[in-house]
C-alpha positions as CSV (number, residue, x, y, z in Angstrom):
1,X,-15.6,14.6,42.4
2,X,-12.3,13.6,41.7
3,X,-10.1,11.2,44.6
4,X,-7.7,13.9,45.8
5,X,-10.7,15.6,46.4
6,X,-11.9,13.8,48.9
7,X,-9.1,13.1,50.9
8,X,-9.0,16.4,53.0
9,X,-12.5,15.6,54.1
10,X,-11.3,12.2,55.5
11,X,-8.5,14.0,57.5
12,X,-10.7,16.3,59.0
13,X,-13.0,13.5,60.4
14,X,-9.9,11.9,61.3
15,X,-9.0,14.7,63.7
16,X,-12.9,14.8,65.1
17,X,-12.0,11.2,66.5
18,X,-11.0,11.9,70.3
19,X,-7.5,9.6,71.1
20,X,-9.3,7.0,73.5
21,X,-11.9,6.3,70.3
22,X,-9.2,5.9,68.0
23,X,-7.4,3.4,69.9
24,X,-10.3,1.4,70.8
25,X,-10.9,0.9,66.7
26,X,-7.2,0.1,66.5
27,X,-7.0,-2.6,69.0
28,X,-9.6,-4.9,66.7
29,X,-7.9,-4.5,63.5
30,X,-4.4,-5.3,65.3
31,X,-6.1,-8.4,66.9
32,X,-7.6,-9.4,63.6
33,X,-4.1,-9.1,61.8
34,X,-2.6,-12.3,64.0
35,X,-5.7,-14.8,62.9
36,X,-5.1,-14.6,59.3
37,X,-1.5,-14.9,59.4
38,X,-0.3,-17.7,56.9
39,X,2.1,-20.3,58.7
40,X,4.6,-22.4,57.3
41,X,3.9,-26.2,56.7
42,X,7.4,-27.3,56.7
43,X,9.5,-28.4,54.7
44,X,8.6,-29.8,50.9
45,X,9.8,-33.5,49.9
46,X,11.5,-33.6,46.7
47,X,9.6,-34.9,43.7
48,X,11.0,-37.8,42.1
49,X,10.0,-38.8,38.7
50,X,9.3,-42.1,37.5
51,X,12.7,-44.3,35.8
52,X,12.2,-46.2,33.3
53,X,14.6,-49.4,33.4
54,X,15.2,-51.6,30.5
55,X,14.8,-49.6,28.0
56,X,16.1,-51.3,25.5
57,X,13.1,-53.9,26.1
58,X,11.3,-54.8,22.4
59,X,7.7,-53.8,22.0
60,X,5.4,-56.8,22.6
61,X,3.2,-58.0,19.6
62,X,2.0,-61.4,20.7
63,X,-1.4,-60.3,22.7
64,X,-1.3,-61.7,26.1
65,X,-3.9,-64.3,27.6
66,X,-7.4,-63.3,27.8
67,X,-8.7,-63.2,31.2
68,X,-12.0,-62.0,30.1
69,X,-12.9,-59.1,31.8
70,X,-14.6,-56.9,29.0
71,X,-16.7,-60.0,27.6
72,X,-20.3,-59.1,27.7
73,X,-23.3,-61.7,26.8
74,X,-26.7,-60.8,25.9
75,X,-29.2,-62.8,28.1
76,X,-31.8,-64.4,25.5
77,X,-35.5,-64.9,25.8
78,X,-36.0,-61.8,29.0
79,X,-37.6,-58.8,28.7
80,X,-36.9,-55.6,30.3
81,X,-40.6,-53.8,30.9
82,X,-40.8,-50.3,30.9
83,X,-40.0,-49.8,34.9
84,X,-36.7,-50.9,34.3
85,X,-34.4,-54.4,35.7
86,X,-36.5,-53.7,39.0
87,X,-39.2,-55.7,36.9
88,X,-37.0,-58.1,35.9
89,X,-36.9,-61.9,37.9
90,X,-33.4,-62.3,39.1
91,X,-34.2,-66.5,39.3
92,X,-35.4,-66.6,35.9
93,X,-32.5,-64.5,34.8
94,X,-30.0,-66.7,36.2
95,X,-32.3,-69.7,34.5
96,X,-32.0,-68.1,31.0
97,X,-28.0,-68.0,31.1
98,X,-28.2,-71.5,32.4
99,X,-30.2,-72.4,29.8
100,X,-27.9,-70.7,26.8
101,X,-25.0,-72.3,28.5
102,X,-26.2,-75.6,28.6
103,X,-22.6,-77.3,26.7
104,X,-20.6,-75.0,29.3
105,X,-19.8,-71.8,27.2
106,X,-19.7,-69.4,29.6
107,X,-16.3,-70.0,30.3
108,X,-14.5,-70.0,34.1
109,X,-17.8,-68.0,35.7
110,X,-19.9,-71.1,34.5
111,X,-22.2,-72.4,37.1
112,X,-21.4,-76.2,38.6
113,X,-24.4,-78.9,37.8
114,X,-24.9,-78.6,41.4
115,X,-26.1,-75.1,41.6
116,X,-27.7,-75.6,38.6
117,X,-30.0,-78.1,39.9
118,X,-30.6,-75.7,42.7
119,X,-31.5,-73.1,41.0
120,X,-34.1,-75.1,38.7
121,X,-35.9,-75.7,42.1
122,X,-36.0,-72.2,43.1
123,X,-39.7,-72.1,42.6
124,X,-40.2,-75.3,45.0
125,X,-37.5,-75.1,47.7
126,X,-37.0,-71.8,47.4
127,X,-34.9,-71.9,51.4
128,X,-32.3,-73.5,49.4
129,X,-32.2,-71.6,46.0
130,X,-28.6,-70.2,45.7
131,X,-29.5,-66.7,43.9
132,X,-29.4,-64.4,46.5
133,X,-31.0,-60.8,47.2
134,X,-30.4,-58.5,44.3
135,X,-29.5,-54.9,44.4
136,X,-30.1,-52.1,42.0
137,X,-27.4,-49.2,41.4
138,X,-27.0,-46.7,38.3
139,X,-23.4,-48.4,37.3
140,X,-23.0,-46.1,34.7
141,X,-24.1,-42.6,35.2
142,X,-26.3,-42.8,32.6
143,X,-29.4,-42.1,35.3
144,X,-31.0,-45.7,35.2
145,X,-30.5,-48.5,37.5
146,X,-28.4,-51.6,36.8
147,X,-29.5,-54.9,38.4
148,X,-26.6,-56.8,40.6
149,X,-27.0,-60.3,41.2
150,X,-25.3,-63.1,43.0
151,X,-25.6,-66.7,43.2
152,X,-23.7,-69.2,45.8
153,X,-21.7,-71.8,43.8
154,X,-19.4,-74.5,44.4
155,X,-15.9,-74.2,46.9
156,X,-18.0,-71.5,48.9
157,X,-17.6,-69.2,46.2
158,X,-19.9,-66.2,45.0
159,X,-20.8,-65.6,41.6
160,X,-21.5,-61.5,41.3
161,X,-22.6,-60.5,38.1
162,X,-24.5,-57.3,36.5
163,X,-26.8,-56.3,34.0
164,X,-28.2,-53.0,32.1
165,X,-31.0,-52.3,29.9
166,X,-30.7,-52.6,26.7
167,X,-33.1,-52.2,23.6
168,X,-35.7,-54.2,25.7
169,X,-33.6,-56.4,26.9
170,X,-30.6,-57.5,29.5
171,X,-26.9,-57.3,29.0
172,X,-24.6,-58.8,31.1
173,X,-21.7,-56.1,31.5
174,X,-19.9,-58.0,34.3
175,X,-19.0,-61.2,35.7
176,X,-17.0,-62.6,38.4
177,X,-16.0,-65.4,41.1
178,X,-14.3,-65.5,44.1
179,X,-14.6,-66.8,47.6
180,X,-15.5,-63.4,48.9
181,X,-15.2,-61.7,52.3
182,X,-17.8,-58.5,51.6
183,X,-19.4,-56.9,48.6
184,X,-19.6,-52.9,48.7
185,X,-21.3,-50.3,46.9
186,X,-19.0,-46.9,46.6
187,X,-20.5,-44.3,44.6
188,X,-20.9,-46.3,41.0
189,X,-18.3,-49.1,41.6
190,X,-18.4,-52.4,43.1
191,X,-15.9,-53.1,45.2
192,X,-15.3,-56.8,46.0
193,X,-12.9,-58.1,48.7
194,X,-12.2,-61.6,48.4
195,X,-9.8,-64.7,50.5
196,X,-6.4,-64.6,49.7
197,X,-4.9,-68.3,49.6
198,X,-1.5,-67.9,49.4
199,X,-0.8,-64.9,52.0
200,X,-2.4,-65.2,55.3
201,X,-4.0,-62.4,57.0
202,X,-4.3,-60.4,53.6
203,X,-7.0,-60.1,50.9
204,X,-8.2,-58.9,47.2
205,X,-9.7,-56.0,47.4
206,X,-11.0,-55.1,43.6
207,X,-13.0,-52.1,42.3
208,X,-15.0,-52.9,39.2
209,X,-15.9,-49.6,37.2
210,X,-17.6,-48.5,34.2
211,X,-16.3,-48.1,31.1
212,X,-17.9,-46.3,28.8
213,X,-15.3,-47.4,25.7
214,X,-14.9,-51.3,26.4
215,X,-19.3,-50.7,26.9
216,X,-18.3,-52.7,30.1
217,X,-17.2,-53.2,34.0
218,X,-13.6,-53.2,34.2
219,X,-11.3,-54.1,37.2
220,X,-10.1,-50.7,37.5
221,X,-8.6,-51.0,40.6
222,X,-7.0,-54.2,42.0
223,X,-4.5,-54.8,45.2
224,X,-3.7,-56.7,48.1
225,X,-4.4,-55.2,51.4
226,X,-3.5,-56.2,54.9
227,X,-6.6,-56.6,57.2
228,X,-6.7,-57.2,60.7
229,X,-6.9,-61.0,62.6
230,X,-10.2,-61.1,63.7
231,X,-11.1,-62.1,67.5
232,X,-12.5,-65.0,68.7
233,X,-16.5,-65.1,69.5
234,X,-16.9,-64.5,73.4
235,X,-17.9,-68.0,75.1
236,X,-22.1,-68.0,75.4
237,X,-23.3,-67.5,78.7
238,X,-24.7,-70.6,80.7
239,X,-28.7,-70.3,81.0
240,X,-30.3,-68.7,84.1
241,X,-30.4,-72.1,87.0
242,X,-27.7,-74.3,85.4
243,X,-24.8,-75.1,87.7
244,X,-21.7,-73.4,87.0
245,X,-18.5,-75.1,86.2
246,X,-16.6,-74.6,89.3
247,X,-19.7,-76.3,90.8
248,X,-19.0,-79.4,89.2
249,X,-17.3,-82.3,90.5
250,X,-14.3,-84.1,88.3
251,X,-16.9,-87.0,87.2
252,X,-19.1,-84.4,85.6
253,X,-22.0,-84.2,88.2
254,X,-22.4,-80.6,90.0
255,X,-21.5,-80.6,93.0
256,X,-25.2,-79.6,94.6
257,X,-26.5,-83.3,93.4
258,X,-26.0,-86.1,95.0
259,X,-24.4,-89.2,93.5
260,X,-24.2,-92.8,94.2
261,X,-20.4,-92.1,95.8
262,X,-20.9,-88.4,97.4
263,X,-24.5,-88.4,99.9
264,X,-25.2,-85.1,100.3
265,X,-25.6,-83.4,103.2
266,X,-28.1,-85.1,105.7
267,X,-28.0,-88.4,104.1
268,X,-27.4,-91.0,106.8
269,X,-24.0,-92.8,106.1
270,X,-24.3,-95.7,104.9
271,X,-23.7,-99.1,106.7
272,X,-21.2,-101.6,106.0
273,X,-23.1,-105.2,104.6
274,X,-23.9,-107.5,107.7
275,X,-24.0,-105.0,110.3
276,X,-26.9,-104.6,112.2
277,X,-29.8,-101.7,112.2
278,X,-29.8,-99.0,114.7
279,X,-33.1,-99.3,116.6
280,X,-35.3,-96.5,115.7
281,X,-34.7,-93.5,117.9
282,X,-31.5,-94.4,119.3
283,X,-28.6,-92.1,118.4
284,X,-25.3,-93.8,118.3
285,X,-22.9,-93.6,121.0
286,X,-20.3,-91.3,120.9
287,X,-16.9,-92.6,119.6
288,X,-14.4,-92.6,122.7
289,X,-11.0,-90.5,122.0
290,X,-8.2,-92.0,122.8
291,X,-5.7,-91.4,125.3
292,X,-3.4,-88.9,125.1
293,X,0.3,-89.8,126.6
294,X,1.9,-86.9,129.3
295,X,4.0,-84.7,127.1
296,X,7.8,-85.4,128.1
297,X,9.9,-81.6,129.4
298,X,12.6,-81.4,126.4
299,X,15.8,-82.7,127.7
300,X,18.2,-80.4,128.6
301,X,21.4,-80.3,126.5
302,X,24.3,-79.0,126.1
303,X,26.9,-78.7,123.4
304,X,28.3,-81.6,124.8
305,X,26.2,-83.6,125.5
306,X,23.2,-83.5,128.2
307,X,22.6,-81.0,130.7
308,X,24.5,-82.2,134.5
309,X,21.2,-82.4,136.2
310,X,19.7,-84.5,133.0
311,X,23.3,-87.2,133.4
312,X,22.7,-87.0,137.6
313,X,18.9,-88.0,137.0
314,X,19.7,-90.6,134.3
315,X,22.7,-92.7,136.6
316,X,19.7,-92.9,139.6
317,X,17.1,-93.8,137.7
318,X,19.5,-96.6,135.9
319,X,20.6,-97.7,139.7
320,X,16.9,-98.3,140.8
321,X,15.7,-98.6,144.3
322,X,18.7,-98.5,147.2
């Protein structure tokens, strides 16, 4: 059956539909109209494309300073076993680079004698070995786990460094130090935040990623963020008894115990050197007030001078007796 066919038919149920029905179907479709409308976001900022200045600049062909950041070392005499770096030793990893690097060729991510020593003694003071906790994360998407180590050196600084798997044995793909704030794990990078020296109240934040052409961790991302001044530690709370400090007096004792110059309360006073004892059971005799003198009436005054009944009173009393 062809369309035009069929439209008749749909007219003819149309007009089965009593008014009141058909309006109560419309009212929902009307309603539903308004929710789906698309709103305006406002207006658009212009794009602006990048400008190049200094064109005329020449191309560089002296290569500039190697900081180091793709060099990768292969860590001798470990073996990887076949459940992967979580078999591996972190301490006696640490202990075969320090042992390769014994004339200082590992560059500025060398380890100071001090820490070196330290971490020779592992096995015997192990509360003061410097390698710390390690972590394991798949760096490089390749579905096995890297290991991530770090070891406390010199100028409160961290040394963070990683390794992969590698024909049996460890690679070192990355390799870092700074005085560090936090270390953080985002997906597969590692995301260091370090002091800043020179501008207070910011830090280094840096992302290390993988790299599958360099075969390395790279810096990818690298910037200097503001952070916020942290508060001060709320004052401990004194222990359950001890006085508090507006209980004590200004020469440091508390005020509820008695010293050699403040008796407490109920103490006898203390007598003055030669005087004699109180008999026992006598209470001393109550000090005597003195004497109060009559209060004087305030002279009576006027503005000049005093009052005529105060003048008539003083000329009699300065005549005396008649």
């Amino acid at each position: 059956m062809t369309p035009h066919r069929r439209r008749p038919a749909v007219r003819r149920a149309a007009r089965l539909v009593p008014p009141v029905a058909a309006a109560a179907l419309l009212l929902p479709l009307a309603a539903c109209g308004d929710a789906g409308e698309l709103r305006g976001a406002g207006a658009t900022p212009t794009a602006v494309g990048p400008v190049r200045l200094w064109p005329e600049l020449p191309p560089v062909t002296a290569p500039p300073l190697d900081y180091g950041e793709s060099d990768t070392r292969r860590v001798p005499g470990v073996r990887v076993p076949e459940g992967g770096v979580r078999d591996v030793d972190p301490v006696a990893v640490v202990r075969a680079e320090l042992a390769a690097d014994a004339e200082g060729q590992g560059g500025a991510d060398g380890v100071d004698e001090r820490t070196a020593r330290a971490v020779r003694r592992c096995g015997t003071a192990p509360e003061a070995c410097p390698v710390l906790r390690p972590y394991y994360r798949d760096l490089t998407g390749d579905g096995r786990e890297e290991l991530i180590l770090a070891v406390r050196v010199a100028d409160q600084q961290v040394a963070v460094r990683c390794y992969l798997a590698e024909g049996g044995g460890l690679r070192r793909v990355m390799s870092t130090v700074e005085q560090l704030v936090s270390v953080e794990l985002a997906g597969r990078d590692l995301i260091l935040r370090a002091v800043s020296a020179g501008i207070p109240g910011y830090e280094y934040r840096t992302a290390w990623s993988w790299d599958a052409r360099q075969g390395t961790m790279l810096p990818a991302r690298d910037e200097i963020v503001r952070v916020k001044p942290t508060p001060p530690p709320p004052a401990p709370l004194p222990p359950a008894g001890a006085p508090s400090a507006d209980r004590t007096a200004a020469d440091g004792t508390p005020a509820d115990q008695p010293s050699a110059d403040r008796p407490s309360v109920g103490d006898p006073p203390a007598r003055e050197p030669g005087a004699e004892p109180e008999a026992a059971g006598t209470a001393p005799a109550p000090e005597r007030e003195p004497e109060r003198e009559p209060e004087r009436e305030p002279e009576a005054r006027t503005a000049y001078g005093p009052a005529p009944q105060a003048r008539t009173a003083a000329r009699a009393a300065a005549a005396g007796p008649r």
